[in-house]
N, C-alpha and C positions, 0 to 999 in steps of 0.2 A: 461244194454242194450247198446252193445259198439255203434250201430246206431245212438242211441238218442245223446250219447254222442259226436259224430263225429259231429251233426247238431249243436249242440249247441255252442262247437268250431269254427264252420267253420262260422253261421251267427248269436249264439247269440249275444244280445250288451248290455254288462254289463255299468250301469249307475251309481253302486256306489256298495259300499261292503255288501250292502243290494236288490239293486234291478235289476232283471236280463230281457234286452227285448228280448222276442220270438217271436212276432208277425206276422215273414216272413213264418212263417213255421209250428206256431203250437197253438195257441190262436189269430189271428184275418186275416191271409190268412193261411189255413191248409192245409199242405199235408196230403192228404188222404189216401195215400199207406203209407204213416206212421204213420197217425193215425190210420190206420185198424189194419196195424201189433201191434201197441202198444195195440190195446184190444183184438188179439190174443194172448199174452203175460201173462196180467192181465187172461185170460181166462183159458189159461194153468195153471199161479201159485195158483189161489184158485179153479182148478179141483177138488178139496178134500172136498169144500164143495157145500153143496146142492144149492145155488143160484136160489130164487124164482123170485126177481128182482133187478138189478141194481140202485144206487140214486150217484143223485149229486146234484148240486145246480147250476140255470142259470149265468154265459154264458158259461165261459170257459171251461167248465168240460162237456158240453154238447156229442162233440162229441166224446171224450174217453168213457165216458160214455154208447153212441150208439153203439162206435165197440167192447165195451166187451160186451154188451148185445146181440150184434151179433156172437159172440164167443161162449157165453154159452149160445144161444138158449133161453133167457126170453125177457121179456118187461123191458128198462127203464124208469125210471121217474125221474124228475126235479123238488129243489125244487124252488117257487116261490120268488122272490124278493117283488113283489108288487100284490097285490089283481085285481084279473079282477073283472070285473063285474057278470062273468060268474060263478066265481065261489061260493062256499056255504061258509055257516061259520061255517060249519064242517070239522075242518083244524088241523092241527098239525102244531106249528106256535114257532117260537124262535125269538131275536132278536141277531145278527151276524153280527161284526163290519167288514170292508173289510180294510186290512193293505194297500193293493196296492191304495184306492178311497180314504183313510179315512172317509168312510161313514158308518154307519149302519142302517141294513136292519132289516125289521120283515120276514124272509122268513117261505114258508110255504108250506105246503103236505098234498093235499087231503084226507081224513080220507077212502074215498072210494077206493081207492089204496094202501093201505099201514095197515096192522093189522097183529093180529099174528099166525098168518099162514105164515109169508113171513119170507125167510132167507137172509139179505140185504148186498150187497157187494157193499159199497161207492167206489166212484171214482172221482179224482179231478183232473186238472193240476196242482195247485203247493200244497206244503204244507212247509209253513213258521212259521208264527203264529200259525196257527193252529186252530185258532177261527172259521172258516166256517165247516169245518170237526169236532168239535164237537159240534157244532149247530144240525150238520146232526146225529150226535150220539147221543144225545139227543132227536130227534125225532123219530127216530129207537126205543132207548127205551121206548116212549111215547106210540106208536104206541101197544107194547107188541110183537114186532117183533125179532127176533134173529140176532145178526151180527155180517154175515160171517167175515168181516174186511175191512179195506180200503186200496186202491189203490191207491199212487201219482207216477204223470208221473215224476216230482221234487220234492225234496226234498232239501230245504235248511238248511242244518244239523247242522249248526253255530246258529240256531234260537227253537223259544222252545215251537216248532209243537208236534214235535215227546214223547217230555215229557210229555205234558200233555194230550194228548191219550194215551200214555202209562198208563199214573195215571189213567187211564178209563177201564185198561185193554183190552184195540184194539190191535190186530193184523193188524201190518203196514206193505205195502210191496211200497218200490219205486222204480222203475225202474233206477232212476239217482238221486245220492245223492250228493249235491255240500260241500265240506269241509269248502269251502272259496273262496272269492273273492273279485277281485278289477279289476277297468277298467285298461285293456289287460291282464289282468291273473285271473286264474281259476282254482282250484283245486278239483278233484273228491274223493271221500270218500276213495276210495281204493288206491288213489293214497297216500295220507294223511298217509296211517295204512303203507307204501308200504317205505314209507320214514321213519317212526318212526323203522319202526323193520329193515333198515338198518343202521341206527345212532345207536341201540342199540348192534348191529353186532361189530360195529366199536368201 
């Protein structure tokens, strides 16, 4: 998504070879015409499946989340970090470390939402580690629900996200996939595969 990729350029701010800040624009003030487009996107690439409802887990992922669920015409859901009061203790509940807090959560999903009649197409902001995305893969299959696959708006490809949902058997799709980085440089996946097969020209 050469969009995403131009925003990230122009006002990501890379803080170390591992962590990338987006906040002006897409996890804590967000554009919304670019957030909408981005789950028109997700929306278009998993067309092929039946999508009963969308999941992520609170905050960040929240409103990706909402504009694919507005794309494919179903309800999202969020899963919980911490327990209301409100809610039952009929849950679907993992614990899921957070790379970026250092913390970890027991997050959790209504059992009243979420069973197997549902075909589930996760959706996150980043996918690094990977530990929050199969939290949520883990509850999908708890549930007895089927899933479609996940959805990261990032992907940082140098870390080993994608590995171990792969090892789950998920179908991942990322709209921007970072090869590498360091503060003032940044390399996109395609850029990466774009230089190896002219070195090998050469």
């Amino acid at each position: 998504m050469k969009l995403l990729e131009e925003r990230i350029r122009q006002e990501g701010l890379i803080l170390s070879d591992t962590v990338l800040k987006v906040d002006s624009f897409l996890n804590h003030q967000v554009d919304t015409v670019l957030a909408l487009e981005i789950g028109k996107e997700f929306g278009r690439i998993f067309a092929d499946e039946p999508v009963t409802k969308v999941l992520t887990i609170e905050a960040s992922g929240i409103q990706f989340a909402m504009a694919t669920a507005i794309a494919l015409g179903v309800p999202f859901l969020y899963a919980k970090k911490k327990k209301a009061v409100t809610q039952s203790d009929a849950v679907y509940s993992v614990p899921v470390h957070s790379f970026t807090r250092q913390e970890t959560y027991q997050v959790s999903v209504s059992r009243r939402y979420l069973g197997p009649d549902d075909n589930v197409l996760i959706v996150d902001d980043f996918l690094a580690t990977g530990a929050a995305l199969a939290g949520l893969v883990d509850i999908v299959n708890e549930s007895g629900a089927k899933l479609a696959g996940v959805g990261c708006v990032i992907e940082k490809s140098f870390q080993e996200g994608r590995d171990l949902l792969e090892r789950k058997g998920v179908r991942i799709h990322s709209l921007v996939r970072i090869a590498s980085m360091s503060p003032g440089e940044i390399r996109f996946a395609e850029e990466e595969r774009t230089i190896h097969h002219v070195k090998e020209k050469v």
